[in-house]
C-alpha positions as CSV (number, residue, x, y, z in Angstrom):
1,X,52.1,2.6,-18.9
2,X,54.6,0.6,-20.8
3,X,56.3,-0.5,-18.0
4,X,53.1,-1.6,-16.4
5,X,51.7,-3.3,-19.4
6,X,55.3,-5.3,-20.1
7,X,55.1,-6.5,-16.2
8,X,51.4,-7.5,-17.0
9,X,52.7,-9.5,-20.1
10,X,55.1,-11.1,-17.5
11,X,52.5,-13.0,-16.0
12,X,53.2,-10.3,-12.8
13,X,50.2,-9.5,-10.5
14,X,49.6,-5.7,-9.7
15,X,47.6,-4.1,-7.4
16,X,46.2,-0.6,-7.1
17,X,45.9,1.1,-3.8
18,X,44.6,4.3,-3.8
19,X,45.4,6.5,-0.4
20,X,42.5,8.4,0.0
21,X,39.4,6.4,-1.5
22,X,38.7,4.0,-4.6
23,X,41.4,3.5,-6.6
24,X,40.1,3.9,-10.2
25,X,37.2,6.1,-8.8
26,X,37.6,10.4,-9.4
27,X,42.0,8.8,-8.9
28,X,44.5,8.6,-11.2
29,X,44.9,5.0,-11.0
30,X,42.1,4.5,-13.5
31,X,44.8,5.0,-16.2
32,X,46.1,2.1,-15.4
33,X,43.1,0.1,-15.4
34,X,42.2,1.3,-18.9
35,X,45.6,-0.1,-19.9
36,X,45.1,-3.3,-18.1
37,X,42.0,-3.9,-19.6
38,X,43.7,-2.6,-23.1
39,X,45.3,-5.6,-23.1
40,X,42.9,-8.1,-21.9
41,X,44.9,-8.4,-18.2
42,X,42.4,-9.8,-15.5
43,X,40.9,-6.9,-13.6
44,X,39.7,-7.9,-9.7
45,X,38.3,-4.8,-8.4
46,X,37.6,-4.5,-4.3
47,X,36.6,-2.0,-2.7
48,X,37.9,0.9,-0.5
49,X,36.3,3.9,1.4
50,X,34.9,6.4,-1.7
51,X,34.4,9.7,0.0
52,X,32.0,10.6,-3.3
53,X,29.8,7.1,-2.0
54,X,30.3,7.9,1.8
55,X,29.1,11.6,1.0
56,X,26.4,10.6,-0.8
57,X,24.9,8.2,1.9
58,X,25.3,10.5,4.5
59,X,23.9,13.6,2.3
60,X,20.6,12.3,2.4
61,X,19.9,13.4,-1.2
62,X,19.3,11.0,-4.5
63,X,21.1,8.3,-4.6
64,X,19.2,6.7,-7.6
65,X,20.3,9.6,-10.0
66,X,23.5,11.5,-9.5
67,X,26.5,13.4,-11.5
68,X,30.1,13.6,-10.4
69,X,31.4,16.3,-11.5
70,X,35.5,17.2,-10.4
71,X,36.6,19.9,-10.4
72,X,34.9,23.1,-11.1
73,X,36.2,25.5,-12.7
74,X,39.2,28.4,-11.4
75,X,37.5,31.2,-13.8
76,X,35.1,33.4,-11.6
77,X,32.7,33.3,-14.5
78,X,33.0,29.5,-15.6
79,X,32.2,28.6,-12.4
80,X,29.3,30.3,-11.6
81,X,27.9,29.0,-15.3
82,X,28.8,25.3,-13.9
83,X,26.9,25.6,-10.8
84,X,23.8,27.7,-12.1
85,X,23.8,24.6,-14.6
86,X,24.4,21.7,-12.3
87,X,21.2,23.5,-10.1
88,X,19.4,23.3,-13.6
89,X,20.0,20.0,-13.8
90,X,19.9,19.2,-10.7
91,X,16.2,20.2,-10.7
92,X,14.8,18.9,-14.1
93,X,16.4,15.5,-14.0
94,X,16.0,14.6,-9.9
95,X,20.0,14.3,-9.9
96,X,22.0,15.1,-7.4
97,X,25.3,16.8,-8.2
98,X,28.4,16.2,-6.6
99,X,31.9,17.9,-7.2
100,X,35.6,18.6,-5.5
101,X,37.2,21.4,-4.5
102,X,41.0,22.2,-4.0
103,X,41.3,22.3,-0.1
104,X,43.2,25.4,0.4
105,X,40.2,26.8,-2.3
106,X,37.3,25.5,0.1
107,X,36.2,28.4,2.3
108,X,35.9,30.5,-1.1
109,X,33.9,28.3,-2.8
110,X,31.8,28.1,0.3
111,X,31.2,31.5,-0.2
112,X,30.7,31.0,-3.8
113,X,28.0,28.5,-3.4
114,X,26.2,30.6,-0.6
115,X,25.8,33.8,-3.3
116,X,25.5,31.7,-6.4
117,X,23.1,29.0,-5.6
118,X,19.5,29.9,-4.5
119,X,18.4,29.8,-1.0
120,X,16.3,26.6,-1.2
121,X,18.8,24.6,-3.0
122,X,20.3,21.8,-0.6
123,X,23.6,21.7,0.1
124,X,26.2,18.9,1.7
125,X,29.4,19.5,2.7
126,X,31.3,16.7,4.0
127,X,34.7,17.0,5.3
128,X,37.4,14.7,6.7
129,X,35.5,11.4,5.7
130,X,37.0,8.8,7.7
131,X,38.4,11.0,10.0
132,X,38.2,11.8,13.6
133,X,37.1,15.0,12.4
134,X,34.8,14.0,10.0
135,X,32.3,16.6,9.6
136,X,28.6,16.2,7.1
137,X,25.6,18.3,7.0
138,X,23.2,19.1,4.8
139,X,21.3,22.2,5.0
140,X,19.5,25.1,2.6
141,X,21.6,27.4,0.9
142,X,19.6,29.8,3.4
143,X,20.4,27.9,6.3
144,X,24.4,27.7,5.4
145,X,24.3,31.0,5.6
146,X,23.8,31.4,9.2
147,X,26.4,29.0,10.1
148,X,30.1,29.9,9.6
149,X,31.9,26.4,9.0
150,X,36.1,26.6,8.3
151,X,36.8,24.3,5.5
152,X,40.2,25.2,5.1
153,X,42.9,22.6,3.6
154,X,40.8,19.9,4.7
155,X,39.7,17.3,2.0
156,X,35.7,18.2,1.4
157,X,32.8,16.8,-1.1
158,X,30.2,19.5,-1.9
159,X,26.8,17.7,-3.0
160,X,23.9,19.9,-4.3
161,X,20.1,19.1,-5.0
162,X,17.5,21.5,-6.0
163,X,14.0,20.2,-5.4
């Protein structure tokens, strides 16, 4: 950061590329930005492929009100308190929910999410964004569980809304 604000002094222009969405947005690269903007430096943002955004447009769920969430919680117990509460939420507020998942974690979580949440709660899961095998569907809790789906060390979003 104080290399990067000394070349910003300099009069140096410095962009941020994030590789696999919007630099600044759930990335690391919004460190930066609070330092550039710590010291007044001119700020251009432009935009890149989100997966949150792209997940939530495809997800067919609230776009007006939503939380992004990270990462959940490794503890068994934390995380089913965060996802009982983001269904809560998720319900009294109209917000759709959105968190991340390490890959190689997916498939559990899956499972997680399929014995956790309640059967009519809607749930996205949307995989590979950008990808040839790109891979979004929405469905019930219930419904998930009739289909098998192998998320496995592939880069998903899971998005949840409780009517």
């Amino acid at each position: 950061i104080i290399e990067f604000k000394a070349l910003l002094h300099q009069g140096k222009n410095i962009g941020i590329v994030s590789e696999a969405g919007c630099a600044g947005i759930a990335d690391p690269g919004q460190i930066l930005v609070a330092a550039a903007q710590e010291i007044e430096a001119f700020v251009k943002p432009y935009t890149a492929p989100s997966s949150i955004l792209l997940a939530l447009m495809a997800s067919g769920m609230n776009g007006q009100s939503f939380a992004f969430n990270g990462y959940l919680p490794i503890d068994k117990n934390d995380k089913k308190q965060a996802l009982k509460n983001f269904e809560r939420v998720s319900q009294d507020k109209n917000q759709t929910q959105l968190f991340i998942e390490t890959p190689y974690r997916n498939n559990k979580l899956m499972e997680d999410l399929l014995q956790i949440l309640q059967p009519s709660t809607f749930l996205c899961v949307a995989c590979d964004i950008t990808l040839p095998t790109e891979f979004i569907k929405t469905k019930t809790v219930n419904e998930w569980k009739k289909e098998k789906a192998d998320l496995h060390n592939r880069p998903c979003i899971f998005i949840i809304h409780k009517m």
